[in-house]
ROVEX-107769 format. One line per field, with one value per residue (C-alpha): residue in one letter; chain; x, y, z. Coordinates in nm, 4 decimals, always signed. Each point is the difference from the previous one (the first is absolute). Layout:
N
rest = [a;...] .
kette = [A;...] .
xx = [X;...] .
yy = [Y;...] .
zz = [Z;...] .
***
This chain:
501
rest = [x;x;x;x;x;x;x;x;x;x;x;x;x;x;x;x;x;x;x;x;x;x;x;x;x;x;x;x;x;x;x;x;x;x;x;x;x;x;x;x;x;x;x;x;x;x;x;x;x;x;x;x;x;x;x;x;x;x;x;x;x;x;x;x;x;x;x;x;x;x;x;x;x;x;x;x;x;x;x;x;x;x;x;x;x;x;x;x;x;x;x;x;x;x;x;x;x;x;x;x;x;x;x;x;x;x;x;x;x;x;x;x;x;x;x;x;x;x;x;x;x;x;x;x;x;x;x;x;x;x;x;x;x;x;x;x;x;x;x;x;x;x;x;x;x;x;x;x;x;x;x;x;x;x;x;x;x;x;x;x;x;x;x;x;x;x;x;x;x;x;x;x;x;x;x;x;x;x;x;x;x;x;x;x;x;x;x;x;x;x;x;x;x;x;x;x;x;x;x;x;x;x;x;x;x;x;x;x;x;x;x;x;x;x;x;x;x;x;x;x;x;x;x;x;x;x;x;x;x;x;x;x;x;x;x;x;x;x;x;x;x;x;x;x;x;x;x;x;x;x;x;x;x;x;x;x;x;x;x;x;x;x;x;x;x;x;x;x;x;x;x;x;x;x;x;x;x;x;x;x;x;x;x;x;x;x;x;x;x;x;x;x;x;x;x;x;x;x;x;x;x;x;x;x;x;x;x;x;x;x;x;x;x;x;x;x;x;x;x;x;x;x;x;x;x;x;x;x;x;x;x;x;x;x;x;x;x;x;x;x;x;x;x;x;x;x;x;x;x;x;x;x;x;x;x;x;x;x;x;x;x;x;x;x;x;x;x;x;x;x;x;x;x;x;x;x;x;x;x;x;x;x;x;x;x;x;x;x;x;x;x;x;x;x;x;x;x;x;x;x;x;x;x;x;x;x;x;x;x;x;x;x;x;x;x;x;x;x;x;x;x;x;x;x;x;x;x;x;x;x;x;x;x;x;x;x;x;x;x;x;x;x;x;x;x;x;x;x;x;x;x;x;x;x;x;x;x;x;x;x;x;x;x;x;x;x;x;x;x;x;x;x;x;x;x;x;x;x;x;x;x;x;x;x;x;x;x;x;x;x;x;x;x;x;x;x;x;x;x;x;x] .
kette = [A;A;A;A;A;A;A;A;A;A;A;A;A;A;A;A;A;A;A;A;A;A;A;A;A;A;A;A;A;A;A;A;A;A;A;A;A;A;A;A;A;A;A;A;A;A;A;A;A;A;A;A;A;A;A;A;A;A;A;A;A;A;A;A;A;A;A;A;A;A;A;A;A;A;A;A;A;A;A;A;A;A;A;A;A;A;A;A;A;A;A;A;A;A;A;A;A;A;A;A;A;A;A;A;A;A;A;A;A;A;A;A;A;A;A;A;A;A;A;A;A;A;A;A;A;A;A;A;A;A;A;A;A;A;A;A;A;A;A;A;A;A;A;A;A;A;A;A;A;A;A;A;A;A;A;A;A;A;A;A;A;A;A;A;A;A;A;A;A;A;A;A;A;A;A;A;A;A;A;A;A;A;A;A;A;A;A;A;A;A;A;A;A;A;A;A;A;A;A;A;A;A;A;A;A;A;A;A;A;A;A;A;A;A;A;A;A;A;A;A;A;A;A;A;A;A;A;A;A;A;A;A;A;A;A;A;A;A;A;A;A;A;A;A;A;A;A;A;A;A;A;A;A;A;A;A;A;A;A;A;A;A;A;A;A;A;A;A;A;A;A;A;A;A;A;A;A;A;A;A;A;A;A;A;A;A;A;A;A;A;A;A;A;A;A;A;A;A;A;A;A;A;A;A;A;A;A;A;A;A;A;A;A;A;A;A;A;A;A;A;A;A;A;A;A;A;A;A;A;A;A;A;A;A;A;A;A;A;A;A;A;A;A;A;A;A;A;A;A;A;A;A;A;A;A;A;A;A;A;A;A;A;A;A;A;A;A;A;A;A;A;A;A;A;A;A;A;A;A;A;A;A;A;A;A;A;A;A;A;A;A;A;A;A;A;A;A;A;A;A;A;A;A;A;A;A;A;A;A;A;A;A;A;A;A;A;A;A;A;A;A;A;A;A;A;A;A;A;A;A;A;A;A;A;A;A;A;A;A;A;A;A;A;A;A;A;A;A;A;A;A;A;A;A;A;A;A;A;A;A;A;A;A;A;A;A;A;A;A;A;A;A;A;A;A;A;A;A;A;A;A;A;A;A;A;A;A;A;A;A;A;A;A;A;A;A;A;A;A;A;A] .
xx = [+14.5909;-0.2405;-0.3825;-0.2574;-0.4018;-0.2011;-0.2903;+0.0190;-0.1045;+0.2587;+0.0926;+0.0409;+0.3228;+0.3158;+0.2294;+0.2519;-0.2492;-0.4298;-0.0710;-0.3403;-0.1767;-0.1405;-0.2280;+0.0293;-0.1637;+0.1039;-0.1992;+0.1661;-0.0706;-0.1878;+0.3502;+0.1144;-0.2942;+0.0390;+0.4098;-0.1125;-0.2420;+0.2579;+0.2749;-0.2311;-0.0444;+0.3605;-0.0705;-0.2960;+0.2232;+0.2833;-0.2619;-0.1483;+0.3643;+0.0207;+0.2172;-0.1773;-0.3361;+0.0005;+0.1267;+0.0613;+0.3679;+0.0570;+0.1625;+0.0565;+0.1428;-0.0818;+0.2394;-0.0507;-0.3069;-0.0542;-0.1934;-0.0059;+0.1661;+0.1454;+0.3083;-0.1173;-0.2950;+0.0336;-0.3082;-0.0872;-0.1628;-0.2803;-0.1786;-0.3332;-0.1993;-0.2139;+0.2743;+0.1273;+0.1038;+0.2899;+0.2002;-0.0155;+0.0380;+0.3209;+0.1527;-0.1084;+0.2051;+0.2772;+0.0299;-0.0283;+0.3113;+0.2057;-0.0519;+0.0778;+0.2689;+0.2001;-0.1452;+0.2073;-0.2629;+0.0444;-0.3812;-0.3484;-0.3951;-0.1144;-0.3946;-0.0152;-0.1168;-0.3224;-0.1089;-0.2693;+0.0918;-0.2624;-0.0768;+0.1850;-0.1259;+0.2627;+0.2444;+0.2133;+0.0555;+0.0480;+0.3005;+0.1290;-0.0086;+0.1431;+0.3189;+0.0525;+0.0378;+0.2386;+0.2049;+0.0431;+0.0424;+0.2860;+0.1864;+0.3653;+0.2447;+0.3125;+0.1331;+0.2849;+0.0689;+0.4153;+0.1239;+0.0322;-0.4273;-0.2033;-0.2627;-0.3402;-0.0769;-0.3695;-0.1120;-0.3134;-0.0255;-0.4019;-0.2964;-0.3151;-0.3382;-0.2907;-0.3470;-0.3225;-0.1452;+0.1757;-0.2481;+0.1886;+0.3260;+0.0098;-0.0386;+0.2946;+0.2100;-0.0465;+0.0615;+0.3193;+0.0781;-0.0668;+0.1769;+0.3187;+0.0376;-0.1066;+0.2512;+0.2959;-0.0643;-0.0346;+0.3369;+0.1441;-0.1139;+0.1591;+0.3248;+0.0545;-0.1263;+0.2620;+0.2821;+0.2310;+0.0325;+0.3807;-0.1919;-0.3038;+0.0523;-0.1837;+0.1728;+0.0169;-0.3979;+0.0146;+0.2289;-0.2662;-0.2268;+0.1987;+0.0499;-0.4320;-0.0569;+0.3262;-0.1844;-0.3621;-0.1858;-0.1684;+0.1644;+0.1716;+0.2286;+0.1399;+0.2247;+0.0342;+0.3475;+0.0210;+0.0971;-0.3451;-0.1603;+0.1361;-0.0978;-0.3360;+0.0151;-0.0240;+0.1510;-0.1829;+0.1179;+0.3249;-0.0088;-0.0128;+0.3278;+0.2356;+0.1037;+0.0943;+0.2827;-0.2191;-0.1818;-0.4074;-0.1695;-0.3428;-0.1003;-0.2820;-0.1612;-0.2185;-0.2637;-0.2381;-0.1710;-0.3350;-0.1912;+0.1600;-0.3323;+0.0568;+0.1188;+0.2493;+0.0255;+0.3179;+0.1602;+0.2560;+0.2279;+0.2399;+0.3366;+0.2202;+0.2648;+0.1331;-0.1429;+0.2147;-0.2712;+0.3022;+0.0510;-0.2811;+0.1998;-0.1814;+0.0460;+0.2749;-0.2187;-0.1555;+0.1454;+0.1010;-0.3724;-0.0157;+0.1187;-0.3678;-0.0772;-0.0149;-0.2820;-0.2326;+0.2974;-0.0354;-0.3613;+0.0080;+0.2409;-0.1726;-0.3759;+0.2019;+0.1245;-0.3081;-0.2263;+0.2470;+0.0566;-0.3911;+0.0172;-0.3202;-0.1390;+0.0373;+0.2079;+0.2373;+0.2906;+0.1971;+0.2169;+0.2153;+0.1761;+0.3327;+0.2438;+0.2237;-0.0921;+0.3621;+0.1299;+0.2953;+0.1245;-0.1683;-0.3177;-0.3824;-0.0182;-0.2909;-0.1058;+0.0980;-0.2683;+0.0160;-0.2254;-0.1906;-0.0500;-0.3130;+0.1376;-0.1592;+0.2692;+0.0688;+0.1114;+0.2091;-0.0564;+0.0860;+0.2657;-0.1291;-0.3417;+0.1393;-0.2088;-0.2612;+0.3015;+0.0714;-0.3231;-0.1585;+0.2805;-0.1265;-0.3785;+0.0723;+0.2256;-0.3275;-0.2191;+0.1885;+0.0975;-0.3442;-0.3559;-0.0626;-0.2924;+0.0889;+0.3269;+0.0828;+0.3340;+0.1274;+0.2442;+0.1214;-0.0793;-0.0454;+0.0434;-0.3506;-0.2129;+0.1501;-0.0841;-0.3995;-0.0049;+0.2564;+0.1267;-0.2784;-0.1010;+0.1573;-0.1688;-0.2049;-0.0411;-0.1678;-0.2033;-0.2164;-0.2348;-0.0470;+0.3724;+0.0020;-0.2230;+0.1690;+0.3045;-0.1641;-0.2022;+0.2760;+0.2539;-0.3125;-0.0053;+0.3705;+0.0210;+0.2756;-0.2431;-0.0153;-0.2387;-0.1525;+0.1644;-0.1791;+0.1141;-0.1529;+0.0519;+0.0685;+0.2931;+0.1729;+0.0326;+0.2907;+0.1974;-0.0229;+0.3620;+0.0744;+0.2790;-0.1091;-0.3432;+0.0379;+0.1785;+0.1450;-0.1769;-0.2697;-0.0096;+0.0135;-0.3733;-0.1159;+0.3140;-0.0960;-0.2984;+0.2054;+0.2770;-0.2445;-0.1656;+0.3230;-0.0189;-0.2843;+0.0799;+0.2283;-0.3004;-0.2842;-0.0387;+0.0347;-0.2606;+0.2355;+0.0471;+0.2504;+0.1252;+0.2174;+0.1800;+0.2316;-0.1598;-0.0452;+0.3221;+0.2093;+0.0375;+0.2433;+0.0983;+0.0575;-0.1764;+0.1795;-0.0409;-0.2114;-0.3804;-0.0293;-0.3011;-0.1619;+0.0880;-0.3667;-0.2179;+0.1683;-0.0251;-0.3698;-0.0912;+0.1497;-0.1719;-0.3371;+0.0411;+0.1249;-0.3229;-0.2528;+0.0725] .
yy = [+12.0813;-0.2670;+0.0775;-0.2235;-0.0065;-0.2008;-0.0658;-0.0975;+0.1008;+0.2388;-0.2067;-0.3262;+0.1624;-0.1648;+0.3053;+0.2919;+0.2648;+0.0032;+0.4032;+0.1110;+0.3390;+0.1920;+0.2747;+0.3095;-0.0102;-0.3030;-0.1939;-0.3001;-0.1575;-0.3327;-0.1367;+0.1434;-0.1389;-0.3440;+0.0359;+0.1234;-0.2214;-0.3036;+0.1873;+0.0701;+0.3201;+0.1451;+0.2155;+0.1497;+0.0392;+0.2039;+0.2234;+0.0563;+0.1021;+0.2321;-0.1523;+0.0102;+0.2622;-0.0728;+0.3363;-0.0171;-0.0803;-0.1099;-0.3308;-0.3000;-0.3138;-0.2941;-0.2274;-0.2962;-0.1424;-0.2973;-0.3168;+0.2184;-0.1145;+0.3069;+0.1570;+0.3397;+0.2236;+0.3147;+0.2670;+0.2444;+0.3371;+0.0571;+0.3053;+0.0688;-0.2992;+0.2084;+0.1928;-0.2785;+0.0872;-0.0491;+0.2354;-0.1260;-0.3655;+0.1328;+0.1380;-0.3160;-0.1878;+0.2134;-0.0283;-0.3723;+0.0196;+0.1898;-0.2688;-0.2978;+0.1525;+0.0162;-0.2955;-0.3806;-0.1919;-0.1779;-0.0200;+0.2195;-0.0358;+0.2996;+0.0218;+0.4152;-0.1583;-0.1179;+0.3382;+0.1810;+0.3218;+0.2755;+0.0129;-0.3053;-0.3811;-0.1767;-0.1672;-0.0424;+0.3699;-0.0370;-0.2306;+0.1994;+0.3305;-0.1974;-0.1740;+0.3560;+0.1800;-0.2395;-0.0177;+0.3907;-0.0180;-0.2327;+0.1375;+0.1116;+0.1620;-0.1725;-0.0299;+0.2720;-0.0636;-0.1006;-0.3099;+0.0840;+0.0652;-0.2454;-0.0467;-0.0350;-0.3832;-0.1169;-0.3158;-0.0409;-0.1914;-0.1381;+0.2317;-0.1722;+0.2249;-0.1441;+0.0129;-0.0665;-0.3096;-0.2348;+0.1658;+0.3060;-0.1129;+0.0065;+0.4304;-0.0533;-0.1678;+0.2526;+0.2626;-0.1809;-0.0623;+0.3673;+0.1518;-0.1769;+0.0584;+0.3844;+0.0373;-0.1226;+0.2589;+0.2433;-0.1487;+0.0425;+0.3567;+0.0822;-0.1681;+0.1952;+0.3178;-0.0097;-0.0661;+0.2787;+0.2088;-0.0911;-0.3709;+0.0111;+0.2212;-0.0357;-0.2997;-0.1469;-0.0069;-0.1460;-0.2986;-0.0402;-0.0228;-0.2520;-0.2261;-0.0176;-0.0790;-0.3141;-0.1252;+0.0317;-0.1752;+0.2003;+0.3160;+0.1669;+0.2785;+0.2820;+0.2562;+0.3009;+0.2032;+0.3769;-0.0807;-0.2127;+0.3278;+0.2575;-0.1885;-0.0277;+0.4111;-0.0306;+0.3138;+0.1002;-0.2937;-0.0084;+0.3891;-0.0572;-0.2835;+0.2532;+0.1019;-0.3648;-0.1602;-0.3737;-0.0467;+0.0070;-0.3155;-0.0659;-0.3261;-0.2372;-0.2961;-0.2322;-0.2415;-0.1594;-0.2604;+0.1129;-0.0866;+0.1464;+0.2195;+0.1619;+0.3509;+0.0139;+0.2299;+0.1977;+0.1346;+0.3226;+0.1100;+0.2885;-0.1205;+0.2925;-0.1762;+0.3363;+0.3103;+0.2791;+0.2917;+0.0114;+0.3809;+0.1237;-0.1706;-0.1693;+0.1856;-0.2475;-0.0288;-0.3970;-0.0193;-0.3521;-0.0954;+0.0330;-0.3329;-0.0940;+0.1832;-0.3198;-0.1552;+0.0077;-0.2564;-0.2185;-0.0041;-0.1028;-0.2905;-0.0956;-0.0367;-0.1642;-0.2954;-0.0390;-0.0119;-0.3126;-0.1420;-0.0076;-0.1660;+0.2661;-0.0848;+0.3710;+0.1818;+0.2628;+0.2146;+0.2297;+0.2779;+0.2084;+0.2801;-0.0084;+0.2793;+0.2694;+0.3467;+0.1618;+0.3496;-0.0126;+0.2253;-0.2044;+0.0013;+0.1512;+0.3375;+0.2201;+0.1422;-0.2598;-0.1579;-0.4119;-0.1869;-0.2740;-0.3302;+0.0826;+0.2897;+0.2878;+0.2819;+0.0409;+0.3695;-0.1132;+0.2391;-0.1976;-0.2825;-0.1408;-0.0941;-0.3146;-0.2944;+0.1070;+0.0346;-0.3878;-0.1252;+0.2567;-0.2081;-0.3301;+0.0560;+0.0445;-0.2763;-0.2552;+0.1886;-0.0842;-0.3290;-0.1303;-0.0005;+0.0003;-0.0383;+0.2382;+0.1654;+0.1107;+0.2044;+0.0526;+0.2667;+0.1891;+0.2871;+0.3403;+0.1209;+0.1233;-0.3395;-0.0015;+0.3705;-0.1302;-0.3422;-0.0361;-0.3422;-0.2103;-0.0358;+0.0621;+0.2374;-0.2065;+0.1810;-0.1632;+0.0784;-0.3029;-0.0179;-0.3688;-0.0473;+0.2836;-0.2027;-0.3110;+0.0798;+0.1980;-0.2633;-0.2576;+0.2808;-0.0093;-0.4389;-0.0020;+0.3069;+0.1896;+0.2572;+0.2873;+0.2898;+0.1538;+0.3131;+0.2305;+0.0390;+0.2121;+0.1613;+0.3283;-0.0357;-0.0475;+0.3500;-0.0094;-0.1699;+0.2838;+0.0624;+0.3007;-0.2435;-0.3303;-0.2191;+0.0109;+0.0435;-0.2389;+0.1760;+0.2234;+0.2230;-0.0435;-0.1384;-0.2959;-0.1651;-0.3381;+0.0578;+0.1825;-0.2799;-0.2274;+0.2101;+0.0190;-0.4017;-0.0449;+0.2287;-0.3722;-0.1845;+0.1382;-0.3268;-0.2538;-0.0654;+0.1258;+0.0680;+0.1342;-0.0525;+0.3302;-0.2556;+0.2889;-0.0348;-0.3394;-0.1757;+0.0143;+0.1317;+0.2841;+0.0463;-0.2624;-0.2511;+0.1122;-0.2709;-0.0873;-0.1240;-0.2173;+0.2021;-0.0261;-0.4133;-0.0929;+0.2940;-0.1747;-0.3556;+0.0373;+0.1565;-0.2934;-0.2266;+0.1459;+0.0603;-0.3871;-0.1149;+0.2793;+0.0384] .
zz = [-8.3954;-0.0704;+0.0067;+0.0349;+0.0852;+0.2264;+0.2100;+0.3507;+0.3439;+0.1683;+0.3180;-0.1457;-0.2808;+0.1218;-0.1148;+0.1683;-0.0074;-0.0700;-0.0577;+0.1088;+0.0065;+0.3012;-0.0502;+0.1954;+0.4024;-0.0491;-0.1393;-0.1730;-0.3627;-0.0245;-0.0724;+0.3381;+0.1992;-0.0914;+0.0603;+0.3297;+0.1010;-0.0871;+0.2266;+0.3007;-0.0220;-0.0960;-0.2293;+0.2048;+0.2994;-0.2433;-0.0838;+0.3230;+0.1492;-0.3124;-0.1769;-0.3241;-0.0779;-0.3532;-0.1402;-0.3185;-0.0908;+0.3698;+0.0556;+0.2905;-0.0406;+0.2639;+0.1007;+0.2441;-0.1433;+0.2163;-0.1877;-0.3427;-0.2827;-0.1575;+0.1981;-0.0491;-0.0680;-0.1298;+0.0419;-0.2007;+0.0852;-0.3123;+0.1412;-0.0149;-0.1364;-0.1888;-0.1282;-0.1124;-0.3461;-0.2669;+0.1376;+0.3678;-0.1530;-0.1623;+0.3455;+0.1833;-0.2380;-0.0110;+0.4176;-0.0742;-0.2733;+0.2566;+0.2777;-0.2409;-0.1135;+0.3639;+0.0608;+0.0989;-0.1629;-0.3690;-0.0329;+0.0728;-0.0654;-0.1254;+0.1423;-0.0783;-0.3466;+0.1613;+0.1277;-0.1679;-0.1576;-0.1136;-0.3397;-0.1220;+0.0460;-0.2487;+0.2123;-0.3045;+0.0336;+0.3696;-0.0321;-0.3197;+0.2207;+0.3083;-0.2055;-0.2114;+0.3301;+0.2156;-0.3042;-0.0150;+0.3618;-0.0225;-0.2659;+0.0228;-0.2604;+0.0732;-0.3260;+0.0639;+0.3418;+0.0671;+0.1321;+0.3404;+0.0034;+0.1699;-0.2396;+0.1972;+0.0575;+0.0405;+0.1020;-0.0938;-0.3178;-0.0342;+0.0596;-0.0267;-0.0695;+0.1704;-0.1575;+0.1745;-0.2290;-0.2558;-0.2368;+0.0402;-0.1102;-0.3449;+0.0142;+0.2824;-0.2542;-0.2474;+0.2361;+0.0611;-0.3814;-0.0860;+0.3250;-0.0362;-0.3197;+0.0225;+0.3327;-0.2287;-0.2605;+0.3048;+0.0974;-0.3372;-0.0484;+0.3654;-0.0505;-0.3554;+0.0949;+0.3461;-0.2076;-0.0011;-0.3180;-0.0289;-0.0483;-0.1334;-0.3556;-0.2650;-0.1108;+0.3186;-0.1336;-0.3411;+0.1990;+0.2488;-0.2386;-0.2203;+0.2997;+0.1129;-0.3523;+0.0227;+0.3532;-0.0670;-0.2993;-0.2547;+0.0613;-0.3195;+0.0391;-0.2517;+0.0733;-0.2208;+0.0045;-0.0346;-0.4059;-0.0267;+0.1170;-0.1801;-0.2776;+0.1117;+0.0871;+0.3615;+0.0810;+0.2953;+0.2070;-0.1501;+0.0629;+0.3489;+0.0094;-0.1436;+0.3175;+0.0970;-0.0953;+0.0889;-0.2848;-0.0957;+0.0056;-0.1513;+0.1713;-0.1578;+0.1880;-0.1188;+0.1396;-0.2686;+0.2090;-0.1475;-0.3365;-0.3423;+0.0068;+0.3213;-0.0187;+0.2637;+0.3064;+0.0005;+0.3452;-0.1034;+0.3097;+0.0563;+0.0330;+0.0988;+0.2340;+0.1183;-0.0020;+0.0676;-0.1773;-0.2992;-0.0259;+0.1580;+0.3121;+0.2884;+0.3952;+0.1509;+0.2940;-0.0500;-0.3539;+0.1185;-0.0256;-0.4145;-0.0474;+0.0640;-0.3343;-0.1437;+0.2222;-0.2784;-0.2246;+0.3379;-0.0196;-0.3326;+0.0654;+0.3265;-0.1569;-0.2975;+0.1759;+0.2261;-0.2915;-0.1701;+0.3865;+0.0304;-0.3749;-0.0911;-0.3534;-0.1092;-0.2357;+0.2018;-0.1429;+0.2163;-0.1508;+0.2333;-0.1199;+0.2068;+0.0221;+0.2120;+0.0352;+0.0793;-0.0839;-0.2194;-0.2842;-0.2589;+0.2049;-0.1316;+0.1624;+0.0045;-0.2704;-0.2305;-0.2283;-0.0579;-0.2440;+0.1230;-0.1314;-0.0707;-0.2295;+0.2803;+0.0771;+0.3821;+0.1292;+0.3286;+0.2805;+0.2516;+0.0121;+0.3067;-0.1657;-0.1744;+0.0296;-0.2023;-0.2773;+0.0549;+0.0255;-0.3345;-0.2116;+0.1564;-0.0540;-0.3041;-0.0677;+0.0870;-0.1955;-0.2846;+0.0906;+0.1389;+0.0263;+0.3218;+0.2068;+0.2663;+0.0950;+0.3351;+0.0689;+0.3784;+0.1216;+0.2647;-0.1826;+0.1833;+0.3527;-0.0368;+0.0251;+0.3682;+0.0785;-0.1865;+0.2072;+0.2748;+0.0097;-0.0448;-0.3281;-0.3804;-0.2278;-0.2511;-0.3345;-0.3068;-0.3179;+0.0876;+0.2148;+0.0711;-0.0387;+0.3056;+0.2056;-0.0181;+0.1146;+0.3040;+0.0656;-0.0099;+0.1989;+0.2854;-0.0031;+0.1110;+0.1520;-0.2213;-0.0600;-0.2932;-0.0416;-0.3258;-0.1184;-0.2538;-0.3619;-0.2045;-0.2789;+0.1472;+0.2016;-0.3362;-0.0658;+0.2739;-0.2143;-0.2749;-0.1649;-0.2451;-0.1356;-0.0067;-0.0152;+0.3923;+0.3083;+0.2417;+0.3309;+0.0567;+0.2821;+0.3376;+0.0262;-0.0070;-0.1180;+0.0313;-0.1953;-0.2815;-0.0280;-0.0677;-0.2533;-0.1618;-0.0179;-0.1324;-0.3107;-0.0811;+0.1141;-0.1942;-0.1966;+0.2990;+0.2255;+0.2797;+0.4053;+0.1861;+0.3933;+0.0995;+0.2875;+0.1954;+0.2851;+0.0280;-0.1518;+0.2907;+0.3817;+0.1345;+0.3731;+0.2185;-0.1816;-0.3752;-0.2297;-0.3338;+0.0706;-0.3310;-0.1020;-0.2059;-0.0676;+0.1983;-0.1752;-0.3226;+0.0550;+0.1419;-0.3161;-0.2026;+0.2272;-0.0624;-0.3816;+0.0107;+0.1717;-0.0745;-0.3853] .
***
């Protein structure tokens, strides 16, 4: 798909399709006026036969457009105007994507960009939000699919994002800069993270990761193998990969596009490509679903390769711990102590409780191995950050406030949102062990709260957040798939540390 910017008046865009908003009782955007006015009153007369109210999400398209040049227009239902918010401008865009993509045309002008929604005036972020949405809209996981599959077909090729002044199109070319190359991280992260298990093992990973750095410049990849990390102690993660016979994989990527001086900013992920709950065994019941467990590794890769596609002068490293969690007869079992990296004993009491095993060993590991300037890990962690927040937004734990605040705040720009979680000192207690220095679980309260706790006993040192992503990193039901969440949050924040210091 090619995406482009431009000023221009809507009826004079010689194109397949011009998309325009109507706001609800029908009352239609400047945009619409002046298509309407140029047609004679055809979009007034749709409207008055009820055709098109402006609900929000609804959708007409126009054919037949006499002396117009465009051979289609498509409009919109935005809602409320005054309602008129990110949220609405999201589902507006969304009922656009849906359209386009049945559509016979090969090209569209996109005029929803022009519309004024409350609370933001930077039409950079306009087209950013527009292009991030009708690529999620459009996406399809057809990678698996047999011969005999149709794979879907789309015609449209060139979407063109109209501002309303040439003044305003550098910010629209930005937003297109930035939202391409954020949608093909989001891309990446959903293609990995739908890859079957039998697939996408841990060093299905460390190849993936091999190959980004062989295609994009300035990416430097190192792969550690289980003997590299029992020599370096990491017995916590490789604890967990005893019950696999696919090997561990510590995965290093590099981006130094920054000055010497600059301490970098270091992305950790959770990489278990399977998780069955090893001896403390899973319910079968959507057991399919735990090849997701690795949507924090996708993230990782996903903001990776936006941050070198966007060529950011920043210093990024992402580490992903990648691994199986299977039950076998050499596999950890409760009860069973492992030493960390770190050289902290771990009472197991619950196999199933995992990723904070991989990801302790790999906090660790960059401690030791940098000095970074902040270090943000991603996981789908615990069950209970989606019985805390639903669906909408990941857990956001950190021992820094301003580091807190940025990623909220950049979460909120692009609208893959997180919420602050507490994590205080007291909630370590739960992790109390009469056998070793802690516990892998607490109790039954507030377990999101106490698996990060457990974190940040490896994280003490680092100036340190952390995104519990399980109910964000993918859907279930009808719509099952991965999300690529958090690759937005992520590459906003790089974004903003790029350009706000």
């Amino acid at each position: 798909m090619e995406y482009l910017v431009k000023s221009g008046s809507p009826e004079k865009q010689r194109v397949g399709c011009v998309i325009v908003g109507i706001f609800d009782r029908r009352k239609p955007s400047t945009q619409a006026e002046a298509l309407d006015a140029a047609s004679g009153g055809l979009i007034a007369s749709v409207m008055r036969r009820g055709d098109m109210d402006g609900k929000l999400g609804q959708t007409t398209v126009l054919h037949g457009l006499g002396d117009l040049f465009c051979d289609r227009i498509l409009l919109v239902g935005c809602g409320k105007e005054r309602d008129f918010n990110t949220r609405a401008y999201q589902k507006a865009c969304a009922a656009a994507a849906a359209e386009l993509d049945a559509m016979g045309g090969v090209d569209a002008a996109f005029y929803l960009t022009e519309l004024n929604v409350r609370g933001r005036d930077d039409f950079g972020w306009s087209v950013k939000q527009a292009l991030l949405t009708i690529e999620d809209n459009f996406y399809r996981f057809e990678a698996c699919k047999g011969p005999s599959y149709e794979k879907h077909s789309r015609k449209l090729s060139r979407l063109v994002f109209q501002v309303p002044r040439r003044s305003d199109l550098p910010a629209a070319e930005r937003g297109v800069n930035e939202g391409v190359a954020t949608a093909n991280g989001v891309k990446f992260a959903k293609d990995l993270a739908n890859m079957p298990g039998n697939i996408c093992t841990p060093t299905y990973l460390a190849d993936q990761a091999t190959s980004l750095s062989d295609r994009m410049n300035g990416l430097k990849t190192q792969v550690l193998e289980e003997a590299d990390m029992e020599a370096l102690g990491m017995g916590a993660l490789l604890g967990v990969s005893r019950g696999s016979s696919q090997p561990a994989k510590l995965i290093v990527m590099e981006y130094n596009n920054g000055t010497k001086s600059d301490k970098p900013t270091v992305l950790v992920g959770k990489g278990v490509t399977f998780d069955a709950g090893g001896i403390s065994l899973k319910p079968g019941a959507a057991m399919d679903e735990m090849k997701y467990d690795m949507g924090g590794a996708a993230s990782v890769f996903g903001a990776m390769q936006a941050a070198v596609e966007m060529n950011l002068p920043i210093n990024v490293v992402g580490v992903i711990a990648a691994t199986e969690n299977l039950p076998d007869g050499d596999a950890y079992k409760p009860g069973d102590i492992l030493t960390s990296m770190s050289g902290q004993t771990i009472e197991i009491l619950n196999t199933d409780a995992e990723g904070r095993l991989a990801l302790a060993d790999a906090l660790t590991y960059v401690e030791r191995n940098y000095d970074p300037d902040a270090v943000v890990d991603m996981a789908t962690l615990t069950g209970a950050a989606v019985i805390a927040l639903g669906h909408e937004a990941a857990a956001l734990y950190g021992n820094n406030s301003p580091l807190r605040r940025a990623l909220r705040d950049a979460g909120d720009q692009v609208g893959d949102r997180a919420w602050p979680m507490p994590l205080w000192e007291e909630y370590q207690s739960d992790l109390d062990s009469n056998f070793a220095d802690m516990a892998n679980v607490g109790g039954r309260a507030g377990g999101s709260i106490t698996a990060a706790s457990f974190l940040h006993r490896f994280a003490r040192k680092l100036r340190w957040a952390h995104l519990d992503i399980a109910g964000v990193a993918w859907k279930s039901g009808k719509e099952k798939g991965a999300t690529g969440r958090p690759v937005s949050l992520l590459t906003q924040y790089l974004i903003d540390r790029t350009y706000q210091g």
